[in-house]
C-alpha positions in Angstrom: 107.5 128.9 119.2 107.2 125.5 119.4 104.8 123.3 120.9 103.6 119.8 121.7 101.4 118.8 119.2 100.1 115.5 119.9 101.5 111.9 120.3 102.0 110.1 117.3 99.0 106.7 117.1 102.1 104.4 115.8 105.5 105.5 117.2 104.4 107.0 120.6 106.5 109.9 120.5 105.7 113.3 121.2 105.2 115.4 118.1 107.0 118.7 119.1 106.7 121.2 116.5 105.7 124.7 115.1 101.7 125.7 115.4 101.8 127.9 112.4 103.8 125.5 110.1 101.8 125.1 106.6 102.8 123.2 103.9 104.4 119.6 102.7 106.0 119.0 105.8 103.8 119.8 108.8 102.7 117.1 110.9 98.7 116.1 110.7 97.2 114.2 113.8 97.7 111.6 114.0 100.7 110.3 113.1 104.1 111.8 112.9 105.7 112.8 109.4 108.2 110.5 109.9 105.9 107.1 110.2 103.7 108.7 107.4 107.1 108.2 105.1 108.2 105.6 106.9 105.1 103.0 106.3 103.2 104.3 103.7 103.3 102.6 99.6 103.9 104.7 96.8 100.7 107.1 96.8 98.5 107.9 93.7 100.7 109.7 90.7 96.9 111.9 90.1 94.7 114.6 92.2 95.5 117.3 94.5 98.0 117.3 96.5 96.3 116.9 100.5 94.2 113.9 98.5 97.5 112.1 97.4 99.1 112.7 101.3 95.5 111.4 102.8 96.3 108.4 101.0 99.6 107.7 101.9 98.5 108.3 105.0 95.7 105.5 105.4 98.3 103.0 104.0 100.7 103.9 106.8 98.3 103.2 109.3 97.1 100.1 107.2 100.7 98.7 107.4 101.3 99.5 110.6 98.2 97.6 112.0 99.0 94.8 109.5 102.7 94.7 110.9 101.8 94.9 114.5 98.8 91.7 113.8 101.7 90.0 112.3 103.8 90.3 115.2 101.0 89.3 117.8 100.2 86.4 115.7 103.8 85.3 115.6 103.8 85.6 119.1 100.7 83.4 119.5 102.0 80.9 117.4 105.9 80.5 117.8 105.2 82.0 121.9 108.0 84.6 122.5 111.5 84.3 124.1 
């Protein structure tokens, strides 16, 4: 059965999936699988597997914040239209 998870910290949307899911593609609070491709580098080629996804998933959220204070400083600067 699926079930809402939790919102996802950099899209917003509602992370609807199953509870007993295990492996590569579950979703981990919190964010969404598909930001955590989406914005992350190219992670470490060495260590186990969860360690390797960890890091990919600080540099999502790392490029997400950096893309989102690049935006609000743009808009600071240039004003918005």
């Amino acid at each position: 059965m699926r079930e809402h998870l939790f919102d996802c910290v950099i899209c917003n949307r509602e992370v609807v999936d199953y509870t007993s899911r295990n492996g590569r593609d579950r979703h981990i609070e919190p964010i969404c699988r598909g930001c955590e491709r989406y914005y992350s580098d190219k992670g470490p080629d060495a260590g186990a597997f969860m360690d390797r996804r960890m890091a990919c998933r600080l540099s999502a959220i790392a490029n997400a914040l950096q893309g989102t204070a690049g935006s609000m400083d743009w808009e600071r600067r240039y004003g918005c239209s």
